[in-house]
N, C-alpha and C positions, 0 to 999 in steps of 0.2 A: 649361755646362761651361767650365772653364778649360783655352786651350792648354796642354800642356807638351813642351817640347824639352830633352833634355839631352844630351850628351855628354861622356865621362870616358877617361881614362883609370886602367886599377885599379892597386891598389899593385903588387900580384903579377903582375902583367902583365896583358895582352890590355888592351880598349877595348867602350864600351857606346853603345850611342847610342838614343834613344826619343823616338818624337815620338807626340804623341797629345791626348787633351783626359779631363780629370779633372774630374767634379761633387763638390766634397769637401759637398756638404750633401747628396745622393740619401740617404734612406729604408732601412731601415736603418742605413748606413754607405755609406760612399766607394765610386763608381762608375765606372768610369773605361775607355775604350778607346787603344790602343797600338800602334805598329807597334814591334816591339824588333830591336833586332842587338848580338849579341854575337860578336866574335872573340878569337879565340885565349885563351880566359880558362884562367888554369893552374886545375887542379880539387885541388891539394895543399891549398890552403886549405879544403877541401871533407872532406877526411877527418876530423876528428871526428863530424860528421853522420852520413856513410857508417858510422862506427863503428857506429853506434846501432843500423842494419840488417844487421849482421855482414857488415860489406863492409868491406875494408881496402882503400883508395883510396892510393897508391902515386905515381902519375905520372898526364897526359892533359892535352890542353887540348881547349875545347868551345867551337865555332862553330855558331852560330845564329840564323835570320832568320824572322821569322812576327810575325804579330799575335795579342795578347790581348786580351777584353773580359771585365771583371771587376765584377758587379753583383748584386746580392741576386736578381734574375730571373731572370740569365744570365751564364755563365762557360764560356769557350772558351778553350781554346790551340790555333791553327791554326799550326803551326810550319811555314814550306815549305822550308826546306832545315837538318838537323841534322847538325854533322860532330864526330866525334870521335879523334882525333890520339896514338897515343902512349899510349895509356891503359892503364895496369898496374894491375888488380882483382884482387882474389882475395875469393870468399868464402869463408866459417868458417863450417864446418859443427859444432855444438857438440851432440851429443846432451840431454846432461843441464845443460839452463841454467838457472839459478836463476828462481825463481816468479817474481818481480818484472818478470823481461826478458820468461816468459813472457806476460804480464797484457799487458805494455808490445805486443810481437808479434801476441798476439790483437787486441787493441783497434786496432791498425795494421791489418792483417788486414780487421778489418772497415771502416774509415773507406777503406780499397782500394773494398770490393765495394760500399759504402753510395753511394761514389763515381761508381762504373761506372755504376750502376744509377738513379741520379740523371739525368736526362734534361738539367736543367739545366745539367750539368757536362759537356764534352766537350771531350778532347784526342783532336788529328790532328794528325800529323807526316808531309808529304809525301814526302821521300827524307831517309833516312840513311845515311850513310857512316861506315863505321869502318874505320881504315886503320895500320897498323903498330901494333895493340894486343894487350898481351898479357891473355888473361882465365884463371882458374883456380877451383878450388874446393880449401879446406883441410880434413881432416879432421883436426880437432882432438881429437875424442873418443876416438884410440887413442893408443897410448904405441910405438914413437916417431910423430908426428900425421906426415902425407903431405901434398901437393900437386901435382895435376893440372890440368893447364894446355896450354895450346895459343899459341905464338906467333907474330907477324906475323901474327897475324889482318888480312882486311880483309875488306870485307861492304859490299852495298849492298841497302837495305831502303825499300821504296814503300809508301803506302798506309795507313801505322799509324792506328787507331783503336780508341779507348775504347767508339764506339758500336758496336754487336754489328749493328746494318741495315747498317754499311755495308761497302762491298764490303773481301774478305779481303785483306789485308798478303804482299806478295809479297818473296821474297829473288829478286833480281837476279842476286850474285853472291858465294860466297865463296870466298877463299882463305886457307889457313894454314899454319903448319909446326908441326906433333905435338913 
C-alpha cells in the first residue's frame, strides 16, 4: 500500500485532511484505509444530489472525524464524532411521482436494505450533534402544498449503527422550537 496524506481546502468553504495508505493494484479494484476530517464543509453544494432523494438541502455545514476501510472484503465507516450546524431540510413529500423516479426510489430502496444486510458493509457513527437546524417535511401533493417544520433543532445522538447486533442508538438530548 501506498501512503496518502492530503490536506485542502474546498472551494465553498470548510477543509479536508486524510491520511491513510492506498493498494491501487488490490483484486478487484482499489483498496484502501483512512483516517478522514472534515470541517465546517458548506452542504449547498450538496443539494442537487439531495434533490434526487426528494430532499431539498437549503443551508448546513458538516463536521466529521472517523476512519474508513474500503476493500472488495471489507467496508466500514466508523465515524466517532459527526456534527451538523445550521442545516435547513425539507423533505417533499410528492404522492403521485412519475414511474421513472418511482423505479429510480425502489431500486435505491433496495441497494439501502441489500446494504444493511450485507455484513461486509458497516456504518457506525459514534455521537452526533445537530445543533441550530431547521428540519421539515413538504406536502406537495395538495393544492395550496404546506410545510411542517420544527426549528432550532438540536439533538445529540450515540451509538448509530447499520449492524442490527449492535447495541441500540440512544438520543441524549433534544431540543427545539415548534
Amino acid at each position: 500500500p501506498a501512503p496518502v496524506v492530503l490536506r485542502a481546502h474546498l472551494p465553498h468553504g470548510g477543509e479536508v485532511e486524510v491520511h491513510g495508505a492506498v493498494d491501487a493494484f488490490a483484486k478487484p479494484h482499489a483498496a484502501g484505509a483512512m483516517d478522514v476530517i472534515l470541517r465546517r464543509l458548506d452542504l449547498k453544494p450538496f443539494a442537487p444530489v439531495a434533490d434526487r432523494y426528494h430532499t431539498k438541502l437549503h443551508d448546513g455545514l458538516l463536521t466529521l472525524e472517523g476512519h474508513v476501510e474500503y476493500a472488495p472484503w471489507h467496508k466500514q465507516y466508523a465515524l466517532r464524532d459527526v456534527a451538523l450546524e445550521n442545516l435547513i431540510a425539507n423533505y417533499v413529500y410528492e404522492p403521485a411521482a412519475p414511474k421513472p423516479e418511482k423505479r429510480a426510489a425502489k431500486k435505491g430502496g433496495q441497494k439501502a436494505v441489500e446494504t444493511a444486510q450485507d455484513p461486509a458493509a458497516e456504518i457506525r457513527i459514534d455521537h452526533t450533534r445537530f445543533s441550530k437546524c431547521e428540519v421539515g417535511v413538504v406536502h406537495a401533493g395538495v393544492d395550496p402544498p404546506y410545510r411542517v417544520f420544527v426549528t432550532d433543532v438540536s439533538a445529540d445522538l450515540r451509538n448509530f449503527s447499520t449492524r442490527l447486533k449492535d447495541k441500540a442508538a440512544s438520543v441524549l438530548k433534544v431540543d427545539s422550537k415548534p
